[in-house]
matplotlib code that plots the C-alpha trace (Angstrom):
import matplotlib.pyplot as plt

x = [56.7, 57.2, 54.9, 53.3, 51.9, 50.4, 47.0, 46.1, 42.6, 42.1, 39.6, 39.0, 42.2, 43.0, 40.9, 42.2, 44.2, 46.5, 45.3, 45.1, 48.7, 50.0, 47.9, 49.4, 52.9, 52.2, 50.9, 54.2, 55.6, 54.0, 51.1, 47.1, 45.4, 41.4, 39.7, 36.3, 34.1, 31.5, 30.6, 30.6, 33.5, 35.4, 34.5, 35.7, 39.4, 39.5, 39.5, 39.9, 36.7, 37.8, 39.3, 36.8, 34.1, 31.6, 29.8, 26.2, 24.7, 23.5, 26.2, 25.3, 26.2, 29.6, 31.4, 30.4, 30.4, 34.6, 35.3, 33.8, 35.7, 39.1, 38.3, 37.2, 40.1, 42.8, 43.9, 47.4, 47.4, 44.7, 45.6, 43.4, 43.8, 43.0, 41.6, 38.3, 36.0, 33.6, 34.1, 37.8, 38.1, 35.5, 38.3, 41.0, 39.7, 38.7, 42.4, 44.3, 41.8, 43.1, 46.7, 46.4, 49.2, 47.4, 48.7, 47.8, 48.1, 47.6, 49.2, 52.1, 53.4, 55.9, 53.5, 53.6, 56.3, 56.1, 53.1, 52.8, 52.9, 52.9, 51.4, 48.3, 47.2, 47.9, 47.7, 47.0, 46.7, 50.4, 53.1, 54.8, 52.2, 54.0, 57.9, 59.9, 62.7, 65.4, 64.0, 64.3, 67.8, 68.5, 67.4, 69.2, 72.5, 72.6, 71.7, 74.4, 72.3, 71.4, 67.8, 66.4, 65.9, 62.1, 62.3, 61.8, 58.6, 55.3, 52.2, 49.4, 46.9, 45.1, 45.3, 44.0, 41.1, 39.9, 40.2, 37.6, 35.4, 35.4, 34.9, 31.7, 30.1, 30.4, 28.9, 26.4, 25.2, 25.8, 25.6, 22.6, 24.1, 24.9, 22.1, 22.8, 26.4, 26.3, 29.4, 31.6, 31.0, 28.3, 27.1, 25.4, 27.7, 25.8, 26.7, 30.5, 30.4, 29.5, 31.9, 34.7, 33.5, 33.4, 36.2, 37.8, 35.8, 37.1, 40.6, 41.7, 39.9, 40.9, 44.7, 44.1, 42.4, 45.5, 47.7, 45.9, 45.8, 49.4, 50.3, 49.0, 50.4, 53.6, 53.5, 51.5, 55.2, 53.3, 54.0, 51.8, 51.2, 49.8, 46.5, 46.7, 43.3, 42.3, 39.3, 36.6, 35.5, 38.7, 40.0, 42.9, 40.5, 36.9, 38.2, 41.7, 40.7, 38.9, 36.5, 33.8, 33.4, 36.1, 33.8, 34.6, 38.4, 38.2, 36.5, 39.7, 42.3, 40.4, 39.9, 43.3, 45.0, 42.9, 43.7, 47.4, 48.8, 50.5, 47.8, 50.2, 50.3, 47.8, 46.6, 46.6, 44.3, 45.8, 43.3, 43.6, 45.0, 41.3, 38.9, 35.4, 33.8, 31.3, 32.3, 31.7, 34.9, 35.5, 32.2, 32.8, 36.2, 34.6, 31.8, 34.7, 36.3, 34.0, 32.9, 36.4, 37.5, 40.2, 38.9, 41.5, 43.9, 42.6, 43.7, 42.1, 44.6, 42.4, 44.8, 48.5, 51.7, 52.7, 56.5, 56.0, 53.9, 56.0, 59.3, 58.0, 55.8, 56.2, 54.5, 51.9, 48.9, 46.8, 44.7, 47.1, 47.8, 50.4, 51.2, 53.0, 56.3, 56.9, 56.8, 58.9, 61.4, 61.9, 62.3, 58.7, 56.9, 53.9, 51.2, 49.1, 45.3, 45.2, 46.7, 49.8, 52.5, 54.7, 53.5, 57.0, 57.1, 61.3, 59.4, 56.0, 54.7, 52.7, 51.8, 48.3, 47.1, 47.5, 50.7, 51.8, 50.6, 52.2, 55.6, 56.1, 58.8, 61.1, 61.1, 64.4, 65.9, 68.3, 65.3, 63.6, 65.6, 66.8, 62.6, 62.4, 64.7, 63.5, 60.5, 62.2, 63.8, 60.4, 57.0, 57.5, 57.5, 58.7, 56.1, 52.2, 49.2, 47.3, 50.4, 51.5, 55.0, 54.8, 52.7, 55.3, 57.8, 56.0, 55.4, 59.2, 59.6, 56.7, 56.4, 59.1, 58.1, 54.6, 56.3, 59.7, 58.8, 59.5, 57.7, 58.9, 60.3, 61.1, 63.1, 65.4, 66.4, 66.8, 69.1, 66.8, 65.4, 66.0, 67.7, 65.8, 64.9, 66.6, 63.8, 63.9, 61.5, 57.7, 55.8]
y = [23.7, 24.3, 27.8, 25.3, 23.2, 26.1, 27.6, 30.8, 32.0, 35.9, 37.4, 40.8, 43.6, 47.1, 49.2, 49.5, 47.2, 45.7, 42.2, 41.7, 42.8, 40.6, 37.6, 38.2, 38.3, 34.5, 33.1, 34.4, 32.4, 29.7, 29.8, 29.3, 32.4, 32.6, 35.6, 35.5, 38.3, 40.0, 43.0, 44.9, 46.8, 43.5, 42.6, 45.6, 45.4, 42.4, 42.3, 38.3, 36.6, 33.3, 33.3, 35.6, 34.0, 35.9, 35.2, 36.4, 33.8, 35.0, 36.1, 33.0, 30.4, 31.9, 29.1, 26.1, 27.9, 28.9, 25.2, 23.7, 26.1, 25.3, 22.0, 22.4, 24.4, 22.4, 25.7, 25.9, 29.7, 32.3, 35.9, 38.9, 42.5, 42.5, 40.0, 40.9, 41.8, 38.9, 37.4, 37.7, 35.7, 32.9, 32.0, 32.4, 30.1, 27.8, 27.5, 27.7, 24.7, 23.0, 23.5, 26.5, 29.5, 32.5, 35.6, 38.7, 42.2, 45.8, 48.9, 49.7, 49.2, 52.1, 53.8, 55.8, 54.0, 50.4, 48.1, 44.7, 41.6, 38.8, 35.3, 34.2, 37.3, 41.0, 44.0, 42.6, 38.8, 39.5, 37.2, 40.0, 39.9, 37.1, 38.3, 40.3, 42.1, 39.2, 37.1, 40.1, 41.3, 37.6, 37.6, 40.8, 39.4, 37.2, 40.0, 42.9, 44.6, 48.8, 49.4, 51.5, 55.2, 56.5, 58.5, 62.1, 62.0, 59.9, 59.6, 57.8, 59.6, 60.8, 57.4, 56.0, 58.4, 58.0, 54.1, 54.1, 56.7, 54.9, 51.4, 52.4, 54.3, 50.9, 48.9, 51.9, 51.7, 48.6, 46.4, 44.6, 41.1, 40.9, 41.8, 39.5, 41.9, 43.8, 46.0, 45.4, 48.8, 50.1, 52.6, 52.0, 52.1, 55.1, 57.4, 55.4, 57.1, 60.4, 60.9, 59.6, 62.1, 65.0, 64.3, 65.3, 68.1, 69.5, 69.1, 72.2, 73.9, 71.0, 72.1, 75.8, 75.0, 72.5, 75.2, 78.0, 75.4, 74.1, 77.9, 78.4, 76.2, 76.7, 80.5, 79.7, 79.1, 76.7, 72.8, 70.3, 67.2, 65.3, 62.7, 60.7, 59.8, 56.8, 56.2, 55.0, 52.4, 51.0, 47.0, 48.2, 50.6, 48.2, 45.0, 45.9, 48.0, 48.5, 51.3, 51.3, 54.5, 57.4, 59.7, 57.4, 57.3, 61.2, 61.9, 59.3, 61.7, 64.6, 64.0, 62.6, 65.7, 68.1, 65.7, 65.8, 67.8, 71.5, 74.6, 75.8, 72.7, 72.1, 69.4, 68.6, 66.3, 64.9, 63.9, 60.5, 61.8, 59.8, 61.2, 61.7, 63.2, 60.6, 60.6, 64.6, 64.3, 68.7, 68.9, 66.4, 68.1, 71.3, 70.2, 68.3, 71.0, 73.8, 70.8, 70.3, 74.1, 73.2, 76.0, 77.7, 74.8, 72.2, 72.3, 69.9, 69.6, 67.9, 65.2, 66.5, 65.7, 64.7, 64.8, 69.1, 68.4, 65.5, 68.3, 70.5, 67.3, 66.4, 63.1, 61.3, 59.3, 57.0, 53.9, 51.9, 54.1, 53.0, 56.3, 55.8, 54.3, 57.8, 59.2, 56.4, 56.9, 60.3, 59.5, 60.8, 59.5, 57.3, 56.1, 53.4, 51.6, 49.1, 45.8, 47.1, 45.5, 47.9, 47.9, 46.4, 47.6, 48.9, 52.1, 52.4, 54.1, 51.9, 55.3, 56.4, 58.7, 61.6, 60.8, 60.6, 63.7, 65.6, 64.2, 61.0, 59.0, 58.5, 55.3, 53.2, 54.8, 51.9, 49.3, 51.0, 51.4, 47.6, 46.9, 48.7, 47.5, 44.0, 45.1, 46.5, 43.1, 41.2, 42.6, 45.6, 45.9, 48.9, 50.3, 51.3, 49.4, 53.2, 54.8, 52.9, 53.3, 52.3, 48.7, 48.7, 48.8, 46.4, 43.7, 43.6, 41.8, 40.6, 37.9, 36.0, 36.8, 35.1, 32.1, 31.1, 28.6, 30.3, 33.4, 36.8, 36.3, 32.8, 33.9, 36.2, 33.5, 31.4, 33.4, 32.9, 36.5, 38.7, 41.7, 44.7, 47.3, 50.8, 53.3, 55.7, 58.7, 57.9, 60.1]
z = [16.1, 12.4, 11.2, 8.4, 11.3, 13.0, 13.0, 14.0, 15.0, 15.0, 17.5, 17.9, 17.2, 17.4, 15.1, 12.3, 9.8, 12.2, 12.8, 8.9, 8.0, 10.7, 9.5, 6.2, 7.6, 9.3, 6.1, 4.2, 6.9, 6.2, 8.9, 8.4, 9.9, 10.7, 11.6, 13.9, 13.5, 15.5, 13.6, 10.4, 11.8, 12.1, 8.6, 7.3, 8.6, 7.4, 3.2, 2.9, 2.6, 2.6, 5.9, 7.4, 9.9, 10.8, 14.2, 14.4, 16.7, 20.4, 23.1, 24.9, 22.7, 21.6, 23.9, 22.5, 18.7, 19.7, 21.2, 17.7, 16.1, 17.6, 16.8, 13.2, 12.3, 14.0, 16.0, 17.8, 18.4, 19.8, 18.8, 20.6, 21.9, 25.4, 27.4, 29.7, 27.4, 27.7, 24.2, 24.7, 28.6, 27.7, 24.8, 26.7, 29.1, 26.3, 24.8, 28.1, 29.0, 25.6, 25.6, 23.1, 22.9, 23.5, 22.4, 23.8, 22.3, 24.2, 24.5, 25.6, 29.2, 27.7, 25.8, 23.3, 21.3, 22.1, 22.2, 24.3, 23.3, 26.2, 26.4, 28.6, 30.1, 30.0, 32.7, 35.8, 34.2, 33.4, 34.2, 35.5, 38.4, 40.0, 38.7, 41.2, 40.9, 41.7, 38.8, 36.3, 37.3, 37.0, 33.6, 32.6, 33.9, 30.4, 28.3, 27.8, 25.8, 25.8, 26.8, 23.7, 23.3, 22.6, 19.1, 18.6, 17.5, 17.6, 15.1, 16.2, 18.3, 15.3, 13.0, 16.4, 16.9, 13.2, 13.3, 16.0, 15.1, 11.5, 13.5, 15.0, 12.2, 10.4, 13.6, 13.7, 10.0, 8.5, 11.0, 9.8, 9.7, 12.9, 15.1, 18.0, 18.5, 21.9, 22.6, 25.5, 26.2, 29.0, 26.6, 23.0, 19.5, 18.4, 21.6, 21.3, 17.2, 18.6, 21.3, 18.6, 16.1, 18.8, 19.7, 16.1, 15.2, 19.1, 18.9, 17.7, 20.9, 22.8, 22.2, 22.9, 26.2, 27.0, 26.7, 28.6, 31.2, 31.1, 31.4, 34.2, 36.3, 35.0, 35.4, 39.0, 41.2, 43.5, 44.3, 42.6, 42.7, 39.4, 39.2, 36.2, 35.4, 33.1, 31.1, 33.2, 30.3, 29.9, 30.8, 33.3, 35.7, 35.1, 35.7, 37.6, 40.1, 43.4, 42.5, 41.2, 39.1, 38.3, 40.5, 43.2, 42.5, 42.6, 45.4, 47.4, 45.9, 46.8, 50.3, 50.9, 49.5, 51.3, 54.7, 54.2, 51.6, 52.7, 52.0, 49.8, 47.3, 44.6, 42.5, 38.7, 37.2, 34.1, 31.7, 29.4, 25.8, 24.3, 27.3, 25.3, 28.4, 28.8, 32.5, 33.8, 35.7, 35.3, 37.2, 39.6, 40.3, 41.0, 42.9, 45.1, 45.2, 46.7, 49.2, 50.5, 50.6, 47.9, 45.2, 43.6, 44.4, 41.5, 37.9, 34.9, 32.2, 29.1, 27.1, 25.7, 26.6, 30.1, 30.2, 30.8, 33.6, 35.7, 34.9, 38.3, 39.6, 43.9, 43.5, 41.2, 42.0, 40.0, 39.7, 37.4, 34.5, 32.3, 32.3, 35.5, 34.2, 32.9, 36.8, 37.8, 35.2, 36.2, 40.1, 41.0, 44.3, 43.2, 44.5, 43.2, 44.0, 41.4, 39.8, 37.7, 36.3, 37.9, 41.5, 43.0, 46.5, 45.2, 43.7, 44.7, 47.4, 50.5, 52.5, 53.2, 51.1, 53.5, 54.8, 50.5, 49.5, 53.4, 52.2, 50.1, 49.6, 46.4, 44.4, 44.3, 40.8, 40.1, 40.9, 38.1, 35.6, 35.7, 35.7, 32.9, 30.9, 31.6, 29.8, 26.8, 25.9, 26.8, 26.2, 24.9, 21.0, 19.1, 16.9, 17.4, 16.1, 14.2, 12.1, 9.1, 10.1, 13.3, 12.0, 9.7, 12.3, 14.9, 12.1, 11.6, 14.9, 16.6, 13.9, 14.9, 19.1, 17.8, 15.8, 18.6, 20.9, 24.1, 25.2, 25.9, 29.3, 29.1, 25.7, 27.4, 30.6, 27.7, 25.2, 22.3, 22.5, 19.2, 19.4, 20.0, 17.5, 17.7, 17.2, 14.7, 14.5, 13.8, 11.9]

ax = plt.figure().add_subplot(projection="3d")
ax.plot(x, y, z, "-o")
ax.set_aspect("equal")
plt.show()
């Protein structure tokens, strides 16, 4: 299919200006792009009036306004970031119902320094859901290819942190056009702006608690295992998982450790990098704590890097982090409770929770590394969607992913996948 015959429609994107410099890349390719928006936040991220359309009718009549839509606007492709939030699944039922590509954005499987792109359905809609490991090695075996290096360095936690606090200042205060817009979110767009702008103003104490934290445990000379906790709000632990609240999910790991694991081991709870502390999950931790007789065995560890905490690590558990593929790739025990793309029974762990934490087993290394690089020459996209650089660097090949005929995976069995992008250092 030619890019002048295509037509893109634009839902809602990463904050920021991602969406519109890849809509300018497809027109230069000779696509149509359309951009749907819900809120003054969308508008803003998105300069061109002309192919701007704003939504402002009621929740409930967003269906029928989308199937006119793809209609009116002849539309071959659906392009959004994520797909549960409620505006998002009712269109990609709409499209998959008409035949429509739907193109899926989210961040990275391999995150920090790749994004994903995939067709149809991402995180636990994922293709890779229903892949195994026989289809990917089969898939490798016609690519001879070098699975790329991460680069020194990475840029975008701040970019992203001031994209969203600027995104929901602009929902918050100039929102007046579009008064039927209700957040995907459980909590309101004003509380959403204050935990992003607290979350700014903190980060300098944030980083000296980190380390005062990190030092501890280092200097401490016991075992540890490492929770990797997830924001409670987000599409991988709300819609992917089977609990119901993060307080559940830590009140599990809790009781499992203090059932199984040696009195001598303790227990770090990694925090998510963007945690706002809407959930009180330090208090919870301590209350847990002093219920279960594990005081003085439970550490919180509030955003930062990861890599210096898996280096002494027994084991991992999570929900379905994506941070996981980092324990995997270092040969860590893991344990998982919800939909990932990862959970291949090759490297993760079906033991109780008990009998994990008294003496888990290791994940099959080579079954790993050959998942992984499947990955790197499918969904995974070098670059970021925040950092200038790093949009720079993802709009140099997810165009052409977005305009070729076959999909990620289906690209690669075919031999019609580009090469990969070395990465170079993003600052």
């Amino acid at each position: 299919m030619a890019p002048e015959t295509r037509v893109f429609l634009f839902l809602q994107g990463p904050h920021g200006p991602f969406f519109h410099q890849l809509a300018r890349a497809l027109r230069l390719a000779g696509a149509t792009c359309w951009r749907v928006g819900f809120n003054a936040g969308d508008a803003a991220f998105w300069p061109e009036r002309a192919s701007f359309l704003p939504y402002r009718d009621a929740p409930a009549d967003w269906p029928a306004r989308l199937d006119a839509l793809l209609e009116e606007k002849t539309v071959t492709d659906l392009v959004l970031y994520g797909d549960t939030r409620p505006i998002h699944a009712e269109a990609v039922a709409l499209a998959s119902a008409r035949g429509l590509r739907v193109h899926v954005f989210e961040e990275g499987y391999l995150r920090p320094y790749w994004i994903t792109y995939e067709r149809g359905g991402a995180n636990g809609h994922s293709r890779l859901m229903q892949m195994d490991l026989a289809e990917m090695r089969a898939a490798l075996a016609l690519s001879d290819m070098d699975a790329p290096l991460p680069p020194a360095r990475w840029g975008d936690m701040r970019e992203h942190v001031f994209y969203g606090a600027l995104y929901h200042w602009l929902v918050m205060c100039a929102n007046r056009g579009y008064r039927n817009f209700r957040p995907h979110r459980s909590i309101g767009v004003a509380r959403e702006f204050q935990l992003y702008l607290r979350r700014l103003v903190s980060m300098p104490v944030t980083t000296v608690t980190r380390w005062l934290a990190s030092r501890r445990i280092r200097r401490g000379g016991f075992p540890y295992h490492v929770v990797l906790l997830q924001l409670a709000h987000d599409a991988s632990f709300r819609d992917h998982s089977p609990f119901a609240s993060m307080e559940d999910f830590l009140g599990v790991v809790m009781r499992g450790f203090a059932e199984g694991a040696p009195r001598h081991h303790h227990l770090v709870f990694k925090a998510h990098p963007l945690e706002d502390g809407r959930v009180p999950i330090r208090r919870e931790l301590a209350r847990l704590a002093r219920e279960l007789g594990l005081e003085g065995r439970i550490h919180w560890v509030r955003g930062g890097k990861l890599a210096q905490l898996l280096a002494d690590a027994r084991s991992a558990v999570t929900v379905n982090s994506t941070a996981a593929q980092q324990v995997l790739y270092r040969g860590i025990p893991l344990k998982t409770f919800g939909k990932a793309v990862y959970d291949k029974p090759e490297f993760v762990s079906d033991q109780p929770l008990p009998e994990f934490f008294a003496g888990a087993r290791r994940p099959d290394g080579a079954a790993y590394k050959d998942y992984r690089r499947f990955l790197l020459e499918t969904s995974q996209v070098a670059g970021g969607f925040y950092a200038a650089r790093s949009r720079r660097q993802l709009l140099r090949q997810v165009v052409d992913m977005m305009l070729a005929e076959d999909d990620p995976y289906d690209a690669l069995r075919s031999g019609t996948a580009a090469p990969r992008q070395q990465l170079r250092a993003v600052t």
